[in-house]
C-alpha positions as CSV (number, residue, x, y, z in Angstrom):
1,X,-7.4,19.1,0.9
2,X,-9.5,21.4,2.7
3,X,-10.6,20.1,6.6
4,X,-12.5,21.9,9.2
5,X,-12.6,20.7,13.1
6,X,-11.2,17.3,11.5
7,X,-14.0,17.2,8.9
8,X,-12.9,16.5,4.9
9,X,-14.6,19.7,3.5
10,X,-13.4,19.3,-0.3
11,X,-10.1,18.0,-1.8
12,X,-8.9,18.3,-5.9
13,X,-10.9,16.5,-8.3
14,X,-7.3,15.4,-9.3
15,X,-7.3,13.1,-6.2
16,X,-10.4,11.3,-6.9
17,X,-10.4,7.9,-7.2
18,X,-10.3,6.7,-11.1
19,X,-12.9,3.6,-11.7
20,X,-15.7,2.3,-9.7
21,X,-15.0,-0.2,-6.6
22,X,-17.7,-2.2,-7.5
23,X,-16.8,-2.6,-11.2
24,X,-13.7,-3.6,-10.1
25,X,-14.1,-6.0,-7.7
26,X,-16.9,-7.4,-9.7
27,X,-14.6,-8.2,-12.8
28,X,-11.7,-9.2,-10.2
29,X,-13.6,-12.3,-9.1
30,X,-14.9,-13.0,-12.3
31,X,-11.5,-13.5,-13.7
32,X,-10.4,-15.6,-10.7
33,X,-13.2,-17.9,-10.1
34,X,-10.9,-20.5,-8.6
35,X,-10.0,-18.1,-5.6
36,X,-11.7,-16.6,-2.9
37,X,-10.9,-13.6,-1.3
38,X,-11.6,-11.0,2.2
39,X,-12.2,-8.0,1.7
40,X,-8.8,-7.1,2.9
41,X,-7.3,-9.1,0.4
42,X,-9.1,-7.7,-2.7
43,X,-7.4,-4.3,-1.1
44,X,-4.2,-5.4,-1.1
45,X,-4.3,-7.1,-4.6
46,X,-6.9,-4.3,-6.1
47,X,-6.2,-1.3,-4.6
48,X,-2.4,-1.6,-3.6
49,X,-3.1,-1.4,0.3
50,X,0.2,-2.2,2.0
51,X,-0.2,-5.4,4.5
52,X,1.1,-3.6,7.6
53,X,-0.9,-0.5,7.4
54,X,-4.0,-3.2,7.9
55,X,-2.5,-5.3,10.7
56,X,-3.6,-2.3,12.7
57,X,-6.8,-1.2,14.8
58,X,-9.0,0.4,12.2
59,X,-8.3,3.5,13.7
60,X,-4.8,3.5,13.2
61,X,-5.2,2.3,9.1
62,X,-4.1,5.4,7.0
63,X,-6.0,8.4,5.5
64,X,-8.4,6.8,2.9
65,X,-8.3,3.1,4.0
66,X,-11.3,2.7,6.2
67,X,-13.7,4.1,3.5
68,X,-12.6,2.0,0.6
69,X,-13.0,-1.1,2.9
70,X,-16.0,0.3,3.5
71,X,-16.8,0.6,-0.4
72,X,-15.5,-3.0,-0.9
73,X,-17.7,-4.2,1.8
74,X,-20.7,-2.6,0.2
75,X,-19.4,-3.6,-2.9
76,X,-19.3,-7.3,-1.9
77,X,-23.0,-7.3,-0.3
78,X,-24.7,-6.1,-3.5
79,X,-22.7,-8.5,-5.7
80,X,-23.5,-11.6,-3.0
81,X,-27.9,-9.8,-3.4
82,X,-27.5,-9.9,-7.1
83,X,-26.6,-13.7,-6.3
84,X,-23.1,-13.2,-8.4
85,X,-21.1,-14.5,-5.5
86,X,-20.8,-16.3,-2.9
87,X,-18.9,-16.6,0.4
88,X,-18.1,-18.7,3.1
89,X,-17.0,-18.2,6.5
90,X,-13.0,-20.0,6.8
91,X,-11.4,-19.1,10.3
92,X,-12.0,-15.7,12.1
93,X,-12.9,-14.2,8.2
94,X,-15.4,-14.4,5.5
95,X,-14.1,-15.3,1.5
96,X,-15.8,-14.0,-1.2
97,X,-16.1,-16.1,-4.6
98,X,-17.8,-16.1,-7.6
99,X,-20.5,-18.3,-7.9
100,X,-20.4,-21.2,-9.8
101,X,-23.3,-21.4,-12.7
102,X,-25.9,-23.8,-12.0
């Protein structure tokens, strides 16, 4: 990995993430229409995040964390425009489900 004044210039192709994030968060709750998930939770079961890395400040997460929340946010937001889920507020955090067909 290549940085400049704390800037990610380039790193291997090797290191690139396999798969899309939307894809598979997309086919996640599809498969599991009985659950609903936060985004946190689809990082931990999806991605392998480790639980105590996230019960930090954001700022504290490690290298790579922030941005695929990020991407599983935005992931989330189109699939919830495309009306493929929905979610619901539960507590401090919002679930995300697939939607039921009418």
């Amino acid at each position: 990995m290549v940085k400049k004044g704390g800037i990610t210039i380039k790193i291997p192709r090797s290191k690139l993430e396999n798969g899309n994030v939307y894809d598979k968060v997309k086919a996640h709750l599809r498969k599991n229409p009985k659950d609903a998930y936060t985004t946190m939770g689809l990082m931990i079961e999806l991605f392998g995040a480790n639980e105590k890395d996230l019960n930090a400040p954001f700022k504290d997460w490690p290298e790579g964390m922030p941005s695929l929340y990020t991407r599983i946010r935005l992931s989330l937001e189109k699939l919830k425009t495309e009306k493929l889920i929905d979610s619901k507020k539960h507590g401090k955090a919002y679930f995300y489900f697939w939607r039921e067909s009418d």
